[in-house]
N, C-alpha and C positions, 0 to 999 in steps of 0.2 A: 359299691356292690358288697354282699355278705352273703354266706353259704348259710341258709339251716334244715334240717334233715337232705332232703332231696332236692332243695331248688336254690335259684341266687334269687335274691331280687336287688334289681336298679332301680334308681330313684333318679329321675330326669332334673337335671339340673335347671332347666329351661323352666317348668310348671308343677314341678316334684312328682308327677302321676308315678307309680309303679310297675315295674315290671316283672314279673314271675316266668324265670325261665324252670322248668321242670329237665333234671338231670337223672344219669345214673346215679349206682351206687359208689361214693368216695372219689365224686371228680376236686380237684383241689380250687376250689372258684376264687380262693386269695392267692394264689401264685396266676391269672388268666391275664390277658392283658387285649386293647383294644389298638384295629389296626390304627395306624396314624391317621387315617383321612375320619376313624370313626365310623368306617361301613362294616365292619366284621370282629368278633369279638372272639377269642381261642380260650376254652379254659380245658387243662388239663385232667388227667384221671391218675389215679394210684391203682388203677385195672388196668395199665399201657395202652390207652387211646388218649389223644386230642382230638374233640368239636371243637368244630367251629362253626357259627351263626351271623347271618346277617341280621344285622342293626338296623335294617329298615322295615322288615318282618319278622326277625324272630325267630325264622328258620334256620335250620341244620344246613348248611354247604356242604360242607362235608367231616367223615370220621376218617382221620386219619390212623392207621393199625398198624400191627407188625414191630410193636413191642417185646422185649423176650421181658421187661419187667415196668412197672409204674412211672409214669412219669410226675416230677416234682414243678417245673417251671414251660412256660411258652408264650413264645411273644411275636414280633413283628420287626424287621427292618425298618429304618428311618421313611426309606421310599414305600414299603408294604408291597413291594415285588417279593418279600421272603418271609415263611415265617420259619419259628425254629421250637423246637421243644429239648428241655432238659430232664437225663433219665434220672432214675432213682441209683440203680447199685452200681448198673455194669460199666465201666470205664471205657469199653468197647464201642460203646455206643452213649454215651454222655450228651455228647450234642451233635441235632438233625437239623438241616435245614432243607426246605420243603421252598418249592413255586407255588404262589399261588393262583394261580391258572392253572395250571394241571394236577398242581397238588401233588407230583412226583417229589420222590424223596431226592434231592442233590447234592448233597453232601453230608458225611458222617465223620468228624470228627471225636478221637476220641484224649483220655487224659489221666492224670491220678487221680485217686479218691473216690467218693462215694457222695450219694444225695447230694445229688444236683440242682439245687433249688434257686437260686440265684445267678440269671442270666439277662445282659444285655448287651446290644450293639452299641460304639461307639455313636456320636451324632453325623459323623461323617459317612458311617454303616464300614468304612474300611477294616475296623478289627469288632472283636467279639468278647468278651470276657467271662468266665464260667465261674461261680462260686460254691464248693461243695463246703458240707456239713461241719466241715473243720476246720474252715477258714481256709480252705487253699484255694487261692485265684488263681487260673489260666487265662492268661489272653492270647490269641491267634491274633494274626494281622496277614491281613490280604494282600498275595503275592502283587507286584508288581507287573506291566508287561512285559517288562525288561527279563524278570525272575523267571517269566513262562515263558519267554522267546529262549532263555537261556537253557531250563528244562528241556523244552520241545529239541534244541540243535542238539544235546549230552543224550538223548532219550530218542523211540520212536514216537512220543506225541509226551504230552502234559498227563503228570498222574495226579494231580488235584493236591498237591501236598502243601500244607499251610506252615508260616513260621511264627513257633512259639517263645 
């Protein structure tokens, strides 16, 4: 896949036919990535939205919004029960991860640094790893039951808190 002015095109690896997907202005279609099974395709915006498209049509699923700034990266869980987008400045909000059935946002981790542009899950999907602009890697790793039974009995319920 390659961006030029306003669209990507795909070139099917099966028979090379082409595809022209028609975008906004300045979505980032070299940071977009496809789900694993290959049914839905997320390519980011430097406007703070992610589309995403099914691969069997070519249609919009959905836009996901509620950016306070651009987003650099977004991808897919191993299983594609998750997807995730990484922002551009705000630390605050670095990295989202979204169901993809309801497409609610489920978690917001945030980190140091700035331009988020390099993000993926582990092959396992159990941690995450972030890379901003200056070479700083974060990686999160997903609590254990153990960690959340232990949260839950110290706490009145689990507060989603990841170790990094």
């Amino acid at each position: 896949q390659f961006s030029f002015n306003d669209r990507v095109r795909l070139v099917s690896a099966e028979d090379g036919e082409f595809t022209d997907l028609r975008l906004g202005f300045d979505e980032a279609a070299w940071m977009s990535a496809f789900s694993p099974d290959g049914s839905m395709l997320v390519i980011p915006s430097k406007l703070g939205y992610a589309r995403v498209w099914d691969t069997a049509t070519w249609e919009v699923i959905t836009t996901i919004r509620g950016f306070l700034l651009g987003l650099n990266s977004a991808g897919f869980s191993p299983n594609g029960r998750r997807m995730f987008t990484g922002g551009e400045v705000l630390p605050e909000e670095a990295f989202r991860l979204f169901e993809t059935t309801s497409w609610l946002n489920v978690l917001t981790l945030d980190c140091e640094g700035t331009h988020f542009d390099l993000t993926r899950f582990s092959p396992d999907g159990n941690s995450v790893g972030m890379m901003d602009s200056q070479g700083l890697l974060t990686v999160w790793q997903a609590p254990t039951w153990e960690e959340i039974a232990e949260e839950e009995a110290r706490t009145d319920g689990w507060r989603g808190h990841s170790r990094r």
